[in-house]
C-alpha positions as semicolon CSV with decimal commas, in nm:
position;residue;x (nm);y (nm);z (nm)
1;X;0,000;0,000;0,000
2;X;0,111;0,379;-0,080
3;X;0,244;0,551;0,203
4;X;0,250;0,920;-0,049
5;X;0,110;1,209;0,124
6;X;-0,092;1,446;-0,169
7;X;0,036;1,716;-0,080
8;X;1,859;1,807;-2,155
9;X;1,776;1,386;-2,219
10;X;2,101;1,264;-2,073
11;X;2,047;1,521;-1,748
12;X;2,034;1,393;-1,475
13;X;1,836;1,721;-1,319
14;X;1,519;1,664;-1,460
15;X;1,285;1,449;-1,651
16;X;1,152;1,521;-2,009
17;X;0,808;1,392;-2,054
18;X;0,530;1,365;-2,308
19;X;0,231;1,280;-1,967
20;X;0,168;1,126;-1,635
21;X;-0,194;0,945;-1,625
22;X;-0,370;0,669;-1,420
23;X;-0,498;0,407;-1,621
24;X;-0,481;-0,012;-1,685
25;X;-0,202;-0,180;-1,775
26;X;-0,309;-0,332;-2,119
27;X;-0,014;-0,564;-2,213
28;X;0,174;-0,849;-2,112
29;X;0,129;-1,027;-1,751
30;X;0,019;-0,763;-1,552
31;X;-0,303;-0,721;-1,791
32;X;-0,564;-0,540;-1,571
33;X;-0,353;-0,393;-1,277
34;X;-0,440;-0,041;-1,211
35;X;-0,104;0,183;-1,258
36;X;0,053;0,559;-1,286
37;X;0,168;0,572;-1,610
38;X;0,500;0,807;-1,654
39;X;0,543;0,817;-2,010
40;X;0,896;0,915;-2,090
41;X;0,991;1,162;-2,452
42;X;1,269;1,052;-2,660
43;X;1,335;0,726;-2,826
44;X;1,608;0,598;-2,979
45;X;1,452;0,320;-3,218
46;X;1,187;0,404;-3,510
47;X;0,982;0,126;-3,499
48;X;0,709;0,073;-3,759
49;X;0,396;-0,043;-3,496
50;X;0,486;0,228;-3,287
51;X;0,179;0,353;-3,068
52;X;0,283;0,656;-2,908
53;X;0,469;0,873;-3,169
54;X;0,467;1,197;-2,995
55;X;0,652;1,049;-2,722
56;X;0,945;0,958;-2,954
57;X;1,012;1,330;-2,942
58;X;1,086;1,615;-2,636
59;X;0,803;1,902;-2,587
60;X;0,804;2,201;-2,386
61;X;0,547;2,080;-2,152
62;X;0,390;1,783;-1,983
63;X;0,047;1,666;-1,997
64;X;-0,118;1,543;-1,654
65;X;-0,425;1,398;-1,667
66;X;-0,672;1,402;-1,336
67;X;-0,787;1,060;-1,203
68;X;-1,109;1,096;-1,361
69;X;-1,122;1,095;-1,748
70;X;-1,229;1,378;-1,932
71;X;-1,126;1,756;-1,890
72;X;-0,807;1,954;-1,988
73;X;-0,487;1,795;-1,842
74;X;-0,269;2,023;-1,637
75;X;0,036;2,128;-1,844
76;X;0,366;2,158;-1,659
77;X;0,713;2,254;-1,783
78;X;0,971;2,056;-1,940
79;X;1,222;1,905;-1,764
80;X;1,033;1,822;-1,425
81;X;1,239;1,784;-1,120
82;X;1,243;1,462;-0,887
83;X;1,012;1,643;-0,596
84;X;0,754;1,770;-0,866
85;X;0,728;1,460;-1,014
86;X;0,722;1,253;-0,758
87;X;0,410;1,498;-0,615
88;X;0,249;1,407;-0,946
89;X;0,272;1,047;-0,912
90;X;0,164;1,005;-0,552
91;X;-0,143;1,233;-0,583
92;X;-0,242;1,003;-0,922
93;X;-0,107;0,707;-0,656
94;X;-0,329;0,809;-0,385
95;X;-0,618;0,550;-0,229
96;X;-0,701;0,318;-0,347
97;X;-0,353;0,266;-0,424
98;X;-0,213;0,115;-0,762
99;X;-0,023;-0,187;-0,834
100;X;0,264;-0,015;-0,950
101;X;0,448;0,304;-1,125
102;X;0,506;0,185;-1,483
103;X;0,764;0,416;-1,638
104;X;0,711;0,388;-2,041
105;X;0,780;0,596;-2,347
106;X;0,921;0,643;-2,550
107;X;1,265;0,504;-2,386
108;X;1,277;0,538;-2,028
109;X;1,647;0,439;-1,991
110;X;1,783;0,690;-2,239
111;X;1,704;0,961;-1,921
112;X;1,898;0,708;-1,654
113;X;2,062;0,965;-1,492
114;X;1,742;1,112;-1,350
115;X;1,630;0,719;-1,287
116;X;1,825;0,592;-0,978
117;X;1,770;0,899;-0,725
118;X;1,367;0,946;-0,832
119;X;1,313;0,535;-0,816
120;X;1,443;0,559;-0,485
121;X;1,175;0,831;-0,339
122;X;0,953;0,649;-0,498
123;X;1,058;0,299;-0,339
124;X;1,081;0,549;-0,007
125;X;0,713;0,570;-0,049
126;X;0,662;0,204;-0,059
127;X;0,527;0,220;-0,470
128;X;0,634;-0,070;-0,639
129;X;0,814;0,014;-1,016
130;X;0,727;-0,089;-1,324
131;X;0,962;-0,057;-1,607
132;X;0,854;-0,050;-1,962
133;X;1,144;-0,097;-2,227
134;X;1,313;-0,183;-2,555
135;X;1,538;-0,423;-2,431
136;X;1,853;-0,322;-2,592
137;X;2,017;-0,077;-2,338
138;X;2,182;-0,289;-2,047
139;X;2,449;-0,107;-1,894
140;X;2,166;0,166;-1,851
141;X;1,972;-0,116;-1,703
142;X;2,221;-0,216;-1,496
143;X;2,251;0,124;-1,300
144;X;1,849;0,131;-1,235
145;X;1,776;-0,250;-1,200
146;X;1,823;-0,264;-0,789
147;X;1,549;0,004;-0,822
148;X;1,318;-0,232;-1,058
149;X;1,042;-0,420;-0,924
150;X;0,892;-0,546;-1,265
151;X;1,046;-0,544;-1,627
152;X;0,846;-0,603;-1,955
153;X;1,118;-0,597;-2,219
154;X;0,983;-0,536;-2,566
155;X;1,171;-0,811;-2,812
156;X;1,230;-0,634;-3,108
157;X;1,144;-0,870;-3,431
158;X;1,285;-0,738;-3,739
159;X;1,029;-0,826;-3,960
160;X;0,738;-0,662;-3,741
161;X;0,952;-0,340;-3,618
162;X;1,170;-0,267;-3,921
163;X;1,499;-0,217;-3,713
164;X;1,795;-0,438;-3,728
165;X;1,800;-0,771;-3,558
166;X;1,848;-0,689;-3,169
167;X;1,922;-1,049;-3,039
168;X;2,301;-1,036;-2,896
169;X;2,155;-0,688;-2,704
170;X;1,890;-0,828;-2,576
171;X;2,008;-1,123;-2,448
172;X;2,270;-0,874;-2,244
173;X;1,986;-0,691;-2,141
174;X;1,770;-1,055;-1,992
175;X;2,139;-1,111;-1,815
176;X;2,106;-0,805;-1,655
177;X;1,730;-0,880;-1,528
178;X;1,869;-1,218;-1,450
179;X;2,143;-1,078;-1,187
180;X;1,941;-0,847;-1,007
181;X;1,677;-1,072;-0,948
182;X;1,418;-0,826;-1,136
183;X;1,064;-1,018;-1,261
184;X;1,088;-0,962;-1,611
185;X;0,925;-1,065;-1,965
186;X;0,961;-1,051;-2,302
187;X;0,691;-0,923;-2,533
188;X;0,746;-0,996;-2,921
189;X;0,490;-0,779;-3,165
190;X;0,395;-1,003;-3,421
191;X;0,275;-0,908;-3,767
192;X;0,162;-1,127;-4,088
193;X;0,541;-1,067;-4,199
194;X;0,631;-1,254;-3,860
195;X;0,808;-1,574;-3,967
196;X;0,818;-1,874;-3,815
197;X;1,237;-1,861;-3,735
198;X;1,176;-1,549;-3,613
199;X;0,974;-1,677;-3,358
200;X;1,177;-1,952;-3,267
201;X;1,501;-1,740;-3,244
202;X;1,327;-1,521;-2,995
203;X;1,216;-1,840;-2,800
204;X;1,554;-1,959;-2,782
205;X;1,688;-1,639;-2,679
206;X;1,485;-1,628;-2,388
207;X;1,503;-1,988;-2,314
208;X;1,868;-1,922;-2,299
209;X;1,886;-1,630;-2,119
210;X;1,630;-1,628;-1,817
211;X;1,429;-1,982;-1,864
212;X;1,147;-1,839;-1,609
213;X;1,078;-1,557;-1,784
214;X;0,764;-1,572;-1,998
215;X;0,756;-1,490;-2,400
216;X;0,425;-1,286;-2,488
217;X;0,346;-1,266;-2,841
218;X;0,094;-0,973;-2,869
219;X;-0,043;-0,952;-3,224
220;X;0,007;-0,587;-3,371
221;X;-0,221;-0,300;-3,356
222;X;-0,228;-0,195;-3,669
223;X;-0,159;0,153;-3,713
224;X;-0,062;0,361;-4,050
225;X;0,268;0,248;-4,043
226;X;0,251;-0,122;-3,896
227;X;0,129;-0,371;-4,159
228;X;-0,104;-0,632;-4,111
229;X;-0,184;-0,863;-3,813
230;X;-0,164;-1,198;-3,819
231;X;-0,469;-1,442;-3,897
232;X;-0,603;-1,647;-3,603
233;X;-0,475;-1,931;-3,798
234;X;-0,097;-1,797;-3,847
235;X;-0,105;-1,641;-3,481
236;X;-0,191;-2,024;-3,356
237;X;0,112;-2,149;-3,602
238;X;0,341;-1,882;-3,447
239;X;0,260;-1,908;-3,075
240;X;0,328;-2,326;-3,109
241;X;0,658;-2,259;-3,294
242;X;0,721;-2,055;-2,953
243;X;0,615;-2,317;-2,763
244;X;0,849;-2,587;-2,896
245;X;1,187;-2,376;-2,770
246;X;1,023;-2,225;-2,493
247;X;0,779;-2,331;-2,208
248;X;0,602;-1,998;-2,108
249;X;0,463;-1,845;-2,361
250;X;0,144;-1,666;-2,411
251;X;-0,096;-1,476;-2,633
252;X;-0,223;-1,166;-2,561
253;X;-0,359;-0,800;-2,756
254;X;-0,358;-0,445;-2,650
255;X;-0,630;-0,445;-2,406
256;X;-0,681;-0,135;-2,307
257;X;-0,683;-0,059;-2,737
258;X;-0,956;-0,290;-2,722
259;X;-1,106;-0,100;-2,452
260;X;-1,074;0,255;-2,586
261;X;-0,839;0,336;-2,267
262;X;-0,508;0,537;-2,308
């Protein structure tokens, strides 16, 4: 339970952020769990299902929405220091309290210099963290991990992101989740361009890497960019090519897309 009273990208003297909302966590595992969502500007990666473009990008000010849908957001100013975040958050944290603090983006890591000395007010308040990432930055893992109480690593699949292959980073990145003890999983987007040895590879990787960590294939949303989802019949074909390199695996979409939440 919360204990919070209400009352540039590198920097490590402020955050830049796109908004700060209280929602449901509509992907992977935690599916359902009531969170603050910190959403993180700037992004390193261009990937073609991207969902949140605006955040790939810094902005003057911050949007924070009140617990209650509907209404203007407040708009604060670009970067926001620890305390004034942190004031944010518990007020959006408040009773009843959420599950957790899910830090997405954008890429959260590319502001880890801000990371380690906000996590820890936050852990100060007893609010459990919940970090949302790419996967492919470990040593800036490394630094904030202690501070991590959940990780859902995106597993970036070249044929459904259009970036490079990823695989030798993020199996640095699972060894880093793997040393600190941090509950982590790996989500793969999917696409009709998805290929079977795609799949498979990405099994492997996380068989290898941290065997108790789940693999969540999560069919894309298709947006003007993303291609096509996959059929029921090729999502079946690529969840059992999964399965046969990997015990824990599981299907899910974008719930709260399904649900019209943010």
């Amino acid at each position: 339970m919360s204990s919070c009273s209400r009352g540039d990208l590198l920097s490590g003297d402020g955050a830049h952020l796109t908004e700060v909302f209280r929602s449901v966590q509509g992907e992977g595992l935690l599916i359902g769990v009531m969170q603050v969502f910190v959403r993180f500007a700037g992004c390193h990666l261009d990937c073609l299902y991207c969902d949140s473009e605006p955040s790939r990008r810094r902005s003057r000010s911050v949007q924070v929405h009140a617990r209650v849908a509907g209404g203007a957001p407040t708009l604060l100013a670009n970067p926001l220091d620890r305390e004034a975040l942190t004031r944010v958050v518990c007020a959006l944290a408040g009773d009843p309290p959420v599950h957790s603090i899910s830090l997405t983006g954008g890429e959260p890591l590319l502001q880890h210099r801000f990371l380690p000395s906000w996590l820890r007010m936050l852990r100060a308040r007893r609010l459990a963290v919940y970090l949302e990432t790419a996967g492919d930055l470990a040593e800036q893992y490394d630094a904030v991990a202690p501070l991590v109480d959940w990780c859902a690593m995106d597993l970036k699949l070249p044929s459904a992101t259009g970036q490079p292959p990823m695989w030798e980073r993020h199996s640095a990145f699972l060894e880093v989740s793997r040393r600190h003890r941090v509950a982590t999983f790996a989500k793969a987007v999917v696409s009709a361009a998805t290929p079977t040895c795609e799949i498979a590879r990405a099994a492997q990787l996380v068989a290898g890497s941290l065997p108790d960590a789940w693999l969540v294939l999560q069919p894309v949303t298709v947006t003007r960019r993303s291609g096509a989802a996959p059929s029921a019949g090729r999502l079946l074909a690529l969840a059992d090519a999964a399965l046969s390199n990997h015990p824990l695996v599981r299907v899910t979409p974008q719930m709260h897309r399904q649900a019209g939440l943010p």
